[in-house]
C-alpha positions as CSV (number, residue, x, y, z in Angstrom):
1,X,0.0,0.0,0.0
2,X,1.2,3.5,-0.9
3,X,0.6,5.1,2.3
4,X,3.2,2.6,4.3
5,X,6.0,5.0,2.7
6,X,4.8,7.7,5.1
7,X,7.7,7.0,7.5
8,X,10.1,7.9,4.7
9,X,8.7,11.3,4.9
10,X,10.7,11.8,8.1
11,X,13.5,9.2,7.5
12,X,14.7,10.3,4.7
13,X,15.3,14.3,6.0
14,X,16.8,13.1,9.3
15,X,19.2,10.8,7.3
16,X,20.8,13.3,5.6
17,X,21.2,15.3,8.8
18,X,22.7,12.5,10.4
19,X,25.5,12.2,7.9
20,X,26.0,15.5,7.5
21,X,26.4,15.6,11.1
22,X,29.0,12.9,11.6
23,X,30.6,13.5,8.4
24,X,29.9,16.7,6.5
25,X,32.8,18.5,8.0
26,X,35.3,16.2,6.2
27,X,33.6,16.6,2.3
28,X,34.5,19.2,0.3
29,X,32.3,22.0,0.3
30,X,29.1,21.3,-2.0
31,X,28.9,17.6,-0.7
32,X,27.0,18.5,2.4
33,X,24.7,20.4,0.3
34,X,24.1,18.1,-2.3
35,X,23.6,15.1,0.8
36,X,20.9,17.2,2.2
37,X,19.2,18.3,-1.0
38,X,19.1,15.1,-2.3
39,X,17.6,13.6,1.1
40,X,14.9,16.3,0.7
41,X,14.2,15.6,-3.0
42,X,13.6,12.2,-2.0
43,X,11.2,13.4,0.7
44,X,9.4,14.9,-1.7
45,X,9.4,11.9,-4.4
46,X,7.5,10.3,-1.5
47,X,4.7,13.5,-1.1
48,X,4.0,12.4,-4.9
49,X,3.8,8.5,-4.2
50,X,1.0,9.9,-1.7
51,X,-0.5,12.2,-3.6
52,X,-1.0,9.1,-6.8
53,X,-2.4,7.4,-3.5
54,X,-5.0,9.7,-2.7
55,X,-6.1,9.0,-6.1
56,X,-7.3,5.4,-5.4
57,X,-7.7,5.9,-2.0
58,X,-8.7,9.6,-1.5
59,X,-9.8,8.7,1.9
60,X,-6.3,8.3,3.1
61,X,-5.2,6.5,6.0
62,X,-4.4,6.6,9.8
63,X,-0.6,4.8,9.6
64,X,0.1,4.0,13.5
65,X,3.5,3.4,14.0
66,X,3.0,2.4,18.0
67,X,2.9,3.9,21.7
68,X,4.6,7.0,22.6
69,X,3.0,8.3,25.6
70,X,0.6,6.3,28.2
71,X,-0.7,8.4,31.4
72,X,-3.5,7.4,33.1
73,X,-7.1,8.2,30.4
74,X,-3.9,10.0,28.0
75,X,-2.7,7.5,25.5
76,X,-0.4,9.0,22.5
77,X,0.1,6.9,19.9
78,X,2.6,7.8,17.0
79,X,0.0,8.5,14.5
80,X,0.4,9.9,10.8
81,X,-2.7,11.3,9.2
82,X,-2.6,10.8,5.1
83,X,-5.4,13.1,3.4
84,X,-5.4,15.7,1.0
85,X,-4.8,18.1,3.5
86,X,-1.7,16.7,5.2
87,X,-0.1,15.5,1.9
88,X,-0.8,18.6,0.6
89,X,1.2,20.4,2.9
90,X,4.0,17.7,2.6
91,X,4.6,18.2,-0.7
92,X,5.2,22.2,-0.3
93,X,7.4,21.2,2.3
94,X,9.6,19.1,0.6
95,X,8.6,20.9,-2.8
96,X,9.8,24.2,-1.8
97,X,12.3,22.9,0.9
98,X,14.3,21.1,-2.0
99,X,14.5,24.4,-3.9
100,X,15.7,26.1,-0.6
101,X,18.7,23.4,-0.4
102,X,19.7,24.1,-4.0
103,X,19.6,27.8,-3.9
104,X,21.6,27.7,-0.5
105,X,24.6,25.6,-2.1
106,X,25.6,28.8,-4.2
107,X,24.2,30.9,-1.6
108,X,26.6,29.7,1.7
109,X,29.5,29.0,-1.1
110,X,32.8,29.5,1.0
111,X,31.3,29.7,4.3
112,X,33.1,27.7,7.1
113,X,30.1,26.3,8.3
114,X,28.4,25.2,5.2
115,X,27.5,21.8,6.2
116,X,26.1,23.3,9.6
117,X,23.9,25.2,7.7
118,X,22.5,21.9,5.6
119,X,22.2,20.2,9.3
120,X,20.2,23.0,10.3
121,X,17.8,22.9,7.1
122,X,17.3,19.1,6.9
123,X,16.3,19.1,10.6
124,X,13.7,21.8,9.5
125,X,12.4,20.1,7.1
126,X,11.4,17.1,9.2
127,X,10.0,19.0,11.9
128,X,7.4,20.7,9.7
129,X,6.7,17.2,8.1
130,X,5.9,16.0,11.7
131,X,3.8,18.9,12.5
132,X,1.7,18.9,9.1
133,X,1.6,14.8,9.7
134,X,0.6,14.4,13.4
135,X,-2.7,12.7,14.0
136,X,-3.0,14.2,17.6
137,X,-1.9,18.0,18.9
138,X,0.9,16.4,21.1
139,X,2.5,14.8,18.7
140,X,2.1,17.9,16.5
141,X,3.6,19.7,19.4
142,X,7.1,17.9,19.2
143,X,7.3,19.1,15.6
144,X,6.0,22.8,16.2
145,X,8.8,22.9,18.8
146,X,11.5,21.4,16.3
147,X,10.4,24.1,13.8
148,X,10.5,26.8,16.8
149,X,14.1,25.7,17.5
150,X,15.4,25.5,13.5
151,X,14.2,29.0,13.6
152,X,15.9,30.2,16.3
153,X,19.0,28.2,15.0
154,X,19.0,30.3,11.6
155,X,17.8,33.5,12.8
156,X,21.0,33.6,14.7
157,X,23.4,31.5,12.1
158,X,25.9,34.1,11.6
159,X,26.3,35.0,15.3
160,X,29.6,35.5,14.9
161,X,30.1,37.8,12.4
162,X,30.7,41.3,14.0
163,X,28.2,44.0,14.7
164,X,25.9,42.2,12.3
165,X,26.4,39.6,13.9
166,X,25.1,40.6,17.3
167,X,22.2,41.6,15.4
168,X,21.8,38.2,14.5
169,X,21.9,37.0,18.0
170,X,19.5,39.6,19.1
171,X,17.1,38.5,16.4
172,X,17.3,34.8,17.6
173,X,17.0,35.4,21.2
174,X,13.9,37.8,20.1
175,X,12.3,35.3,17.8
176,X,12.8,32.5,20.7
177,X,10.9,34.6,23.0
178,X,8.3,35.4,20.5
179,X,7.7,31.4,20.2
180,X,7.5,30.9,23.7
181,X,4.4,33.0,24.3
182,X,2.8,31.1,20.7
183,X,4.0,27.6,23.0
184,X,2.0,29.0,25.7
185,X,-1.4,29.6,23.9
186,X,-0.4,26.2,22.0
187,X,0.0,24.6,25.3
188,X,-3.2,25.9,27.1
189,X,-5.3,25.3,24.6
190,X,-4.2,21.3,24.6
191,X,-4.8,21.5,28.1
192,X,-8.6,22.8,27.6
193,X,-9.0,20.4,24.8
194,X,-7.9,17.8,27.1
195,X,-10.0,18.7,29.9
196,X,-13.2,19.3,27.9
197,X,-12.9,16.4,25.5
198,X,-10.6,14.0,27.5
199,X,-8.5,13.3,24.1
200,X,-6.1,14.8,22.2
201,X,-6.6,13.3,18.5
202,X,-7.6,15.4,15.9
203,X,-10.6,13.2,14.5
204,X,-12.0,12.5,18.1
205,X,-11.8,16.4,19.3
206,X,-13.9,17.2,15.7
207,X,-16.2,14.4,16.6
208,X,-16.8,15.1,19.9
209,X,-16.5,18.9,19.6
210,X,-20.1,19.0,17.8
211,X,-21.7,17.3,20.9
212,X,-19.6,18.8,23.4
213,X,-19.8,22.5,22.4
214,X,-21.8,25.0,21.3
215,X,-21.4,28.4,19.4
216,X,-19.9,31.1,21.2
217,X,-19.5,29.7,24.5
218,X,-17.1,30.9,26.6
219,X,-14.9,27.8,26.8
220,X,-14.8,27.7,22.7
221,X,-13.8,31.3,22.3
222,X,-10.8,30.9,24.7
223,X,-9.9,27.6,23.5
224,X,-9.7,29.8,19.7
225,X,-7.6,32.8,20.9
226,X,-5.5,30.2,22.7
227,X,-4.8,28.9,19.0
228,X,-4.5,32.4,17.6
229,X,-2.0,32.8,20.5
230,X,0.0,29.9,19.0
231,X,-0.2,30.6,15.6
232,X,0.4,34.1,16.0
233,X,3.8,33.6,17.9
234,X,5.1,31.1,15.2
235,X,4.3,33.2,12.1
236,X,5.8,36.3,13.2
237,X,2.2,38.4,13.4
238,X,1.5,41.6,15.2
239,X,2.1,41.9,18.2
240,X,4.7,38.9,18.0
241,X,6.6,40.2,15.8
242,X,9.7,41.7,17.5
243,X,12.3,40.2,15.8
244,X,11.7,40.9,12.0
245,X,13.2,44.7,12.4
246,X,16.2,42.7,13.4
């Protein structure tokens, strides 16, 4: 079945992280690049396998790949949701991530740490494919916080490079901030999801949502701006912001 190759999604990313990281320093320079680009390229070869899937299938699938987390009523499976909308997204991630890699090969030519840069991207890459995939909002969570953390890392690449450098820096430590108060409104609203709703999956909290809730309470308008919150944080909107002048 086409939708098994969901795992590659996220394999194939964090491979070419991996060898980047234990080897990249020892290639010559546009070897790290290529290594990454490639690994996304391939990511995205997969987001088209899915996509021919839908076809047939255009339900998609629920692809459970076991246990994660088990706490009392709270059990987190590692679940990928394949529809239109998450393979969608997949392929402008891996679409438009692959062009990223092979503009920044000419783009970081001659800087010392080229291959850091790749490590940085790659891991990217894979965190937004685990948020855009997650059946459940933890699971989503672990990939919002990977993508929060990439984007503190290159915000703040050149650290090091004088004044603008320090800028750099500022901008990181700005934008990290800036993500922590979207983590809070991210978090709370889990934990009123949760509370209201006693599960955390996607297709349960729509399903149970409609009985649960009605329009315009109180309790669904502060579970909203406590999305907002989050969303706002992570995309750099007003008032979160700070960092762009930077």
């Amino acid at each position: 079945m086409m939708f098994a190759l969901v795992p590659l999604l996220l394999i194939f990313p964090l491979a070419g992280l991996l060898l980047n990281l234990l080897t990249g320093r020892r290639w010559r320079e546009p070897a790290a690049g290529v290594v990454a680009t490639v690994a996304t390229g391939l990511a995205f070869g997969v987001a088209v396998l899915l996509l021919v899937g839908l076809r047939s299938e255009p339900a998609g699938a629920i692809i459970t790949l076991g246990r994660w987390l088990q706490v009392g009523t709270l059990d987190i499976p590692i679940v990928f949701q394949v529809d239109t909308l998450s393979v969608t997204m997949a392929l402008v991630v891996t679409g438009v991530g692959t062009l990223i890699h092979i503009y920044a090969i000419g783009y970081m030519q001659g800087d010392p740490d080229f291959s850091r840069f790749f490590i940085y991207l790659n891991l990217f890459v894979a965190a937004m494919l685990l948020l855009v995939l997650a059946d459940n909002f933890l699971l989503l969570f672990v990939g919002w916080e990977g993508v929060g953390l990439c984007s503190y890392l290159l915000i703040s690449f050149w650290f090091d490079r004088g004044e603008g450098g320090t800028a750099n820096a500022s901008a990181g430590r700005k934008a990290f901030i800036a993500n922590r108060v979207g983590d809070f409104g991210l978090i709370m609203a889990m934990i009123l999801l949760f509370w209201q709703l006693g599960t955390l999956s996607f297709r349960e909290v729509f399903a149970r949502a409609e009985a649960t809730f009605s329009v315009g309470e109180p309790m669904v308008v502060a579970i909203t701006l406590l999305l907002l919150l989050g969303v706002t944080g992570k995309s750099a909107q007003i008032p979160l912001f700070i960092w762009l002048p930077d």
